[in-house]
C-alpha positions in Angstrom: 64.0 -162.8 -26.7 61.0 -162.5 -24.7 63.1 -161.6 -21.6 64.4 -158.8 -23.5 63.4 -155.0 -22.6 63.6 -152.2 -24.4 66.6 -151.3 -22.4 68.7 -153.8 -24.0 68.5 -151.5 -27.2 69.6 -147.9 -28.0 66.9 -146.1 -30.5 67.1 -143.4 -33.1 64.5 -142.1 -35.4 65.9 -144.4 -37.8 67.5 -147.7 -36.4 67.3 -150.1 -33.6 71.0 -151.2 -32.4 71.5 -153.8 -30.1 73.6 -153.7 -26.7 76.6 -155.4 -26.2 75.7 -158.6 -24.0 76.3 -156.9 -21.0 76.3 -158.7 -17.1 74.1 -155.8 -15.4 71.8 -156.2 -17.7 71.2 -160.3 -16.9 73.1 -161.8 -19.8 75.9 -164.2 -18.9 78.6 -165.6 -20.8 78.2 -168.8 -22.5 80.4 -171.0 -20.6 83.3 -172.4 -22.5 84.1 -176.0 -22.8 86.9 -177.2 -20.5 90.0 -178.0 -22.2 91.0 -181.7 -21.6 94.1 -182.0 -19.0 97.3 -182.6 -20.4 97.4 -186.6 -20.3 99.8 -188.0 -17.7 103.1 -189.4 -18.1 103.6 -193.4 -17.8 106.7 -195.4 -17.3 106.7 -199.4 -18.5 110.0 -201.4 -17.9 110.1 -205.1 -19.9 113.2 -207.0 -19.1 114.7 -210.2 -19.6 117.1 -212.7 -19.1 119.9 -213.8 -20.6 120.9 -210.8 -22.9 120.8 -210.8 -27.1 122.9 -212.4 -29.7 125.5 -209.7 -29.6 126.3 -207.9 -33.1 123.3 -209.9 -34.5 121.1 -207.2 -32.3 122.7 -204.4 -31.1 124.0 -202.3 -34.1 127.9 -201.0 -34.6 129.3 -198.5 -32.3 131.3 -196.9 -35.5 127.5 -195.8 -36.8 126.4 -193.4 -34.1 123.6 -190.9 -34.8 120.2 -191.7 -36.9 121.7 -193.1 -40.2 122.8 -196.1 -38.1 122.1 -199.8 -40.1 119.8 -201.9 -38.6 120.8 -205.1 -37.5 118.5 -208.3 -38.5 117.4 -208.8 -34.6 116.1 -205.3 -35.1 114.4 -205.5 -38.9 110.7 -206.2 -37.4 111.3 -202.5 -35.7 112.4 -201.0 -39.0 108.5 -199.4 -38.7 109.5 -197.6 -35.7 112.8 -196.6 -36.2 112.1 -192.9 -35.4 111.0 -193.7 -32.5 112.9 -195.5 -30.4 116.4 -194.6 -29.3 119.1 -197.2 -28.7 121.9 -196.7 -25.8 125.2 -198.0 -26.2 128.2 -198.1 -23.2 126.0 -198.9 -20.0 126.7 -201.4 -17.6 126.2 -201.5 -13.9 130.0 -201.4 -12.4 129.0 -202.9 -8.8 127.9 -206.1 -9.9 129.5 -209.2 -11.5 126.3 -211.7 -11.6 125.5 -212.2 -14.9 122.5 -214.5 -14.3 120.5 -211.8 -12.4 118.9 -210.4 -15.1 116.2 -208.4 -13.0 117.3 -208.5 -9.5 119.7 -205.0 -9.8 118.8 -204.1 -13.4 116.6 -200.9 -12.6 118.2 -200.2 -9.2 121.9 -200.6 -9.6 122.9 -201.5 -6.1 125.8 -203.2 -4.8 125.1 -206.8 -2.7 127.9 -205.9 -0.2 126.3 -202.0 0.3 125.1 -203.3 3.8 127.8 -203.8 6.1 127.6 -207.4 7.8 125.1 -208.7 4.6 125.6 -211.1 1.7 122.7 -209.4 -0.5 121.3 -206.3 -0.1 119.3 -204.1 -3.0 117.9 -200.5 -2.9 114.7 -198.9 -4.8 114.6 -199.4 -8.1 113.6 -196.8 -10.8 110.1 -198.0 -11.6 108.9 -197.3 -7.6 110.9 -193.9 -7.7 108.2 -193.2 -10.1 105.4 -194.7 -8.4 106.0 -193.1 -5.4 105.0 -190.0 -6.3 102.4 -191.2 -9.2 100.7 -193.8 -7.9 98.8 -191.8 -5.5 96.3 -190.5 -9.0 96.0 -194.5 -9.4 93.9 -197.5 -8.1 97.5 -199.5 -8.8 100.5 -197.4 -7.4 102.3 -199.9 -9.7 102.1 -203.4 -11.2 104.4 -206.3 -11.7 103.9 -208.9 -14.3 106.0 -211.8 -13.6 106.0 -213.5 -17.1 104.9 -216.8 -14.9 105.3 -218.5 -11.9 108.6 -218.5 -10.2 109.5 -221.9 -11.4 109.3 -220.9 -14.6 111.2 -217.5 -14.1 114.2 -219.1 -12.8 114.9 -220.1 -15.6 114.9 -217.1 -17.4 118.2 -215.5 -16.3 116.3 -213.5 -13.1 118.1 -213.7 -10.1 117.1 -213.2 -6.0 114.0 -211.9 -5.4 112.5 -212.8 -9.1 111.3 -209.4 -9.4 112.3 -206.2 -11.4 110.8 -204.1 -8.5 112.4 -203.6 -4.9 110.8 -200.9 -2.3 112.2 -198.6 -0.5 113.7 -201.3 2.1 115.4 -202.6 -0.9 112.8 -205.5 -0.9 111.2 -207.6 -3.5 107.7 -206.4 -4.9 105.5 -209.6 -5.8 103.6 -209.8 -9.1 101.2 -211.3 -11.1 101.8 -214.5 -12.9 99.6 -214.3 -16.1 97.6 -211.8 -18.1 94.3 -213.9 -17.4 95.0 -212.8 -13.9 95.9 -209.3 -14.5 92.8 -209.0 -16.2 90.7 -210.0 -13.7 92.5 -207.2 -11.1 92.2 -204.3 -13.4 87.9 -205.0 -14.4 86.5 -207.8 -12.3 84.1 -206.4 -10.7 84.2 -206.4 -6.6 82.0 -209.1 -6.0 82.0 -207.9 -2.0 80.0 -205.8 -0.6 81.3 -202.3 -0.1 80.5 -202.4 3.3 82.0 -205.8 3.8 85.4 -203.9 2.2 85.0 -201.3 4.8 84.8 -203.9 7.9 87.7 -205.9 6.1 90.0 -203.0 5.8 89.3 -201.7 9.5 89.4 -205.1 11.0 93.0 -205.5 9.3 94.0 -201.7 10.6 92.9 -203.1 13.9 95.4 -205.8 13.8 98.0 -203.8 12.7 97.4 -201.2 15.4 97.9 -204.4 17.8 101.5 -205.3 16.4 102.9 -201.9 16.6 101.5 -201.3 19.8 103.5 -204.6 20.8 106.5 -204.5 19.0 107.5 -200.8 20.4 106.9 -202.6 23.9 110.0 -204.5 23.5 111.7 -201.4 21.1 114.4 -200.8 24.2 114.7 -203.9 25.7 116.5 -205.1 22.2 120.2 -204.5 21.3 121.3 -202.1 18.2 121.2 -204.9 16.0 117.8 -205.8 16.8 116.7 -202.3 16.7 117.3 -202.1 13.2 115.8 -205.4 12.0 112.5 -204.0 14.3 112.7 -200.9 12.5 112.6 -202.5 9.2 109.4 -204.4 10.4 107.7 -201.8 11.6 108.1 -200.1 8.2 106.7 -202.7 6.8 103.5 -201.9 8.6 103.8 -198.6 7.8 103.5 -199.5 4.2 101.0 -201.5 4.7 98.7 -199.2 7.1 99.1 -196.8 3.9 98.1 -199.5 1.2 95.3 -199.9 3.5 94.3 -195.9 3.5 94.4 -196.2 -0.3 92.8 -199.6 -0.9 90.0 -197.8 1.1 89.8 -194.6 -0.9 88.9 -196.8 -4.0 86.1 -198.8 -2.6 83.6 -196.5 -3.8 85.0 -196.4 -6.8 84.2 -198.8 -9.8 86.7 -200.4 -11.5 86.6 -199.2 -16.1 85.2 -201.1 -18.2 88.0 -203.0 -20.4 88.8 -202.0 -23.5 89.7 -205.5 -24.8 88.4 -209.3 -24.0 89.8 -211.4 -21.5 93.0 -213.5 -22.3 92.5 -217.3 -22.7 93.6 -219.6 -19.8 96.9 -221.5 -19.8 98.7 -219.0 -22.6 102.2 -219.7 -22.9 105.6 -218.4 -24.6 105.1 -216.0 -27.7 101.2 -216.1 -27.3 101.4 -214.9 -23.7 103.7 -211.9 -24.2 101.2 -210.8 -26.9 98.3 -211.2 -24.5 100.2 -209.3 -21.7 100.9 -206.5 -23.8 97.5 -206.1 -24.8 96.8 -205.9 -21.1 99.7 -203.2 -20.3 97.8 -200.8 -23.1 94.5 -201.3 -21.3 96.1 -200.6 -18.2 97.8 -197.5 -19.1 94.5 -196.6 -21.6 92.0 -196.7 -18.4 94.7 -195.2 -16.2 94.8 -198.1 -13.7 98.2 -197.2 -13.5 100.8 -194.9 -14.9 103.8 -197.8 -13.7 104.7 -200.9 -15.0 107.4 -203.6 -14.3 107.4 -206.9 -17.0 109.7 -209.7 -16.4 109.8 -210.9 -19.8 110.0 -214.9 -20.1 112.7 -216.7 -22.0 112.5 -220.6 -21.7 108.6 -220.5 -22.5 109.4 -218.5 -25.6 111.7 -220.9 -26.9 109.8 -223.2 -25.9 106.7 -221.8 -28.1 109.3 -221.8 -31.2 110.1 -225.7 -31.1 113.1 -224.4 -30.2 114.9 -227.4 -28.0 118.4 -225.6 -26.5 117.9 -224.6 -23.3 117.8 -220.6 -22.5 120.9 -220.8 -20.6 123.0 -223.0 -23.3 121.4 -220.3 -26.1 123.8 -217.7 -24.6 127.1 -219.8 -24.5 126.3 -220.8 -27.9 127.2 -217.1 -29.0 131.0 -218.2 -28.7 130.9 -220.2 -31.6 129.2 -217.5 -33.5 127.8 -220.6 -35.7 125.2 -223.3 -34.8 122.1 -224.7 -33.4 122.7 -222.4 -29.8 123.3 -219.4 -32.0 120.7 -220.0 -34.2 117.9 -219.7 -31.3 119.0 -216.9 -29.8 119.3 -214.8 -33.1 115.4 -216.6 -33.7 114.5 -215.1 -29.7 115.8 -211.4 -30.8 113.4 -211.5 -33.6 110.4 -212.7 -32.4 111.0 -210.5 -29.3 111.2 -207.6 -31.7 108.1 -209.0 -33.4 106.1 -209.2 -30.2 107.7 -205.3 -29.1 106.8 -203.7 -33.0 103.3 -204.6 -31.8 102.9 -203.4 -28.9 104.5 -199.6 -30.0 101.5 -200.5 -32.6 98.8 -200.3 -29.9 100.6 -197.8 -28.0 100.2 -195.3 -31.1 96.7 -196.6 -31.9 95.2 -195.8 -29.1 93.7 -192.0 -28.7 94.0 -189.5 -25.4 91.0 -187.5 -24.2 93.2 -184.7 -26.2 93.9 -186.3 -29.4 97.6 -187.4 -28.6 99.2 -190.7 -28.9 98.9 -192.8 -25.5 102.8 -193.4 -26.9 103.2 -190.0 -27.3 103.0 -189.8 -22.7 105.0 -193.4 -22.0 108.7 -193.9 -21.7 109.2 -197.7 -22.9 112.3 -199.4 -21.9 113.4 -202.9 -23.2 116.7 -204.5 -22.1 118.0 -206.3 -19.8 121.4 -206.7 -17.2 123.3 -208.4 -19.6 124.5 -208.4 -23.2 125.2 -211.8 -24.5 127.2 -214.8 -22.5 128.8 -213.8 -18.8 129.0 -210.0 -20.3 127.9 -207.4 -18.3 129.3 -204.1 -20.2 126.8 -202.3 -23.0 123.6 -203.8 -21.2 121.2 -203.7 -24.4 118.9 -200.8 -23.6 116.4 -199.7 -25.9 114.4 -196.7 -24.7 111.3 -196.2 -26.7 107.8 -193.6 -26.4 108.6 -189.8 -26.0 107.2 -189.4 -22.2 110.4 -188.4 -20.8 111.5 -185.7 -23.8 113.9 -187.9 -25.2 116.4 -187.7 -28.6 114.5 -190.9 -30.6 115.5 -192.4 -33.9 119.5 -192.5 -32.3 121.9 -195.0 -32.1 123.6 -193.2 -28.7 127.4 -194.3 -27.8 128.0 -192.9 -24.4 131.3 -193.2 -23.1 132.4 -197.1 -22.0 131.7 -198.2 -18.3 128.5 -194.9 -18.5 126.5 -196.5 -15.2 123.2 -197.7 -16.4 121.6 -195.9 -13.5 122.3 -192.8 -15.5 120.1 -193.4 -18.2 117.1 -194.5 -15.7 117.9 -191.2 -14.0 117.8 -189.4 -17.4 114.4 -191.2 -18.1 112.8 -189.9 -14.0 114.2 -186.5 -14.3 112.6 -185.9 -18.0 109.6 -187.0 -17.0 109.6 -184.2 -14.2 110.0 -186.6 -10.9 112.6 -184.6 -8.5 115.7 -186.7 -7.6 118.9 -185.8 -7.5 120.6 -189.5 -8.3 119.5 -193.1 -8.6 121.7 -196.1 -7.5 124.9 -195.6 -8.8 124.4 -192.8 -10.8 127.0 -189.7 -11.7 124.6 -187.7 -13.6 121.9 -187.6 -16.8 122.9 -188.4 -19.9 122.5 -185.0 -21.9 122.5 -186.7 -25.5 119.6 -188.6 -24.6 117.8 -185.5 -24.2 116.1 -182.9 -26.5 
């Protein structure tokens, strides 16, 4: 008050009244706190091999809507119910490989779509997303591979062992265990920052070497040729700009983690558990807003002293009854165990505005295909409300619905701009609010 003059008041003979706070007069508005921005949107995709046990997990298609029963693969979910929306009547019409379980599952592509090729694949939905989130990110995106490829190829995932393909319709590499995906996210960098910097420009360098040299023999090639050195030198492209961005987070250190780091040499059950815990602290410390898990099988079964083989389990399904049946009904409900805790964490943990970190991701569990060689109603369960979505549904769409329609669905309500993905006709309108 000291500052204060006797111009700041209006007198009468019998009162002394105060001026409004008024700018010409010095005073200045007590700044209001900033309101925290509206928390980002996340995508995580966990898929697996080999399909589920049939009616003993996917629920009846004569119970459609929310009063739908649930089956006993989907009991340890009863928690959740509300929340998680089941799709019924996908499939992906352009292919007939049952055992590729992650290969075309998020991009539905067609192996013959390139004249003159045995295999080709396009973009699947996971980069869609990451191409236009993962420039907020240190991670664009990250796979987790559920273990190394031997172990995968086992698990009902066909070329390329990954759920993720680029742009080029290539296969995205991952990481192999959640003791390793730990260290990328919070290891700290134990190189020098100006070391990085000499690293990244000595690698630019290079790469400035190759494309001078590959467009010096651009027309000399044939048509043919052309294209295969076009696909290269994309390739550099990509990664000139993984450079660009690799060097725009040098300066920056990497969060603290929010939980301790997984054992060594975790296996089966106890190693999805562990992974999981590292997707929430990957999402929770924004390392990354995309996610891609191949989901293993064999080591599951494996970590249940269960003995049948993950590719027998499925063929057991035809004789409804016996030891093959048996483990796959006990894989659909420890897989429901393992996913009713990670929707646990998701809920626990608090954004900056008080929301749900579940509340901002669109889950997806499923996989390619259903039980056996099936490939029609591709067990999807979509999961989180990120994307706007209709939850606590079981959805029937209409028979042969492409499954690229409900990732398509999923991208659009999350606000990315696309017009179709893979082999998709359109959204699927019931799956919306």
């Amino acid at each position: 008050m000291s500052s204060l003059t006797r111009r700041h008041f209006l007198r009468s003979s019998s009162a002394l009244i105060a001026l409004p706070a008024l700018e010409s007069l010095g005073f200045r508005p007590f700044a209001r706190a900033a309101a925290p921005e509206a928390p980002p949107q996340r995508f995580l995709f966990i898929g697996f091999g080999w399909g589920v046990t049939g009616e003993g997990f996917l629920p009846s298609l004569q119970q459609p809507g929310n009063s739908y029963a649930l089956t006993p693969g989907l009991q340890p979910l009863a928690r959740h119910k509300s929340d998680f929306t089941l799709v019924q009547g996908l499939t992906h019409k352009l292919t007939h490989e049952a055992h590729w379980g992650s290969t075309v599952w998020l991009t539905g592509a067609n192996r013959y779509g390139e004249p003159g090729q045995a295999f080709s694949n396009t973009i699947s939905a996971d980069q869609v997303a990451a191409a236009q989130w993962g420039k907020h990110t240190r991670f664009a995106s990250l796979q987790l591979n559920g273990g190394s490829s031997t172990v995968m190829a086992d698990s009902g995932h066909g070329p390329g062992l990954s759920l993720s393909w680029d742009a080029r319709g290539k296969p995205i590499g991952g990481i192999d265990t959640p003791q390793a995906l730990f260290q990328r996210l919070f290891s700290k960098e134990k190189t020098s920052t100006q070391q990085l910097h000499a690293r990244i420009a000595q690698e630019r360098s290079v790469l400035d070497t190759v494309l001078e040299n590959a467009r010096g023999v651009h027309s000399r090639l044939g048509r043919q040729d052309q294209g295969k050195l076009e696909e290269y030198l994309q390739g550099i492209r990509d990664l000139e700009e993984r450079l660009q961005k690799d060097e725009s987070w040098i300066e920056r250190p990497r969060p603290k983690a929010p939980v301790g780091e997984p054992s060594v040499g975790l296996g089966g059950r106890e190693e999805i558990r562990a992974t999981y815990d590292m997707i929430v602290a990957a999402l929770q410390t924004d390392s990354t807003r995309v996610i891609t898990y191949r989901q293993p099988v064999s080591t599951l079964l494996k970590s249940l002293d269960i003995t049948v083989g993950a590719h027998d389990m499925t063929h057991g399904q035809e004789a409804k009854e016996g030891e093959k049946v048996e483990a796959s009904r006990r894989r659909d409900v420890v897989q429901s165990e393992l996913l009713a805790g990670l929707i646990d964490k998701l809920k626990s943990v608090r954004e900056p505005d008080g929301s749900r970190l579940f509340d901002h991701t669109t889950l997806v569990f499923g996989s390619n295909i259903r039980t056996v060689h099936s490939l029609e109603n591709c067990p999807t369960l979509i999961a989180g409300n990120g994307a706007r979505l209709r939850l606590g549904h079981n959805l029937v769409v209409p028979k042969d619905t492409p499954l690229c329609n409900a990732w398509l669905t999923l991208l659009k309500g999350s606000g990315l701009s696309l017009e179709r993905h893979g082999d998709s006709t359109g959204v699927i309108k019931e799956l919306l609010v």
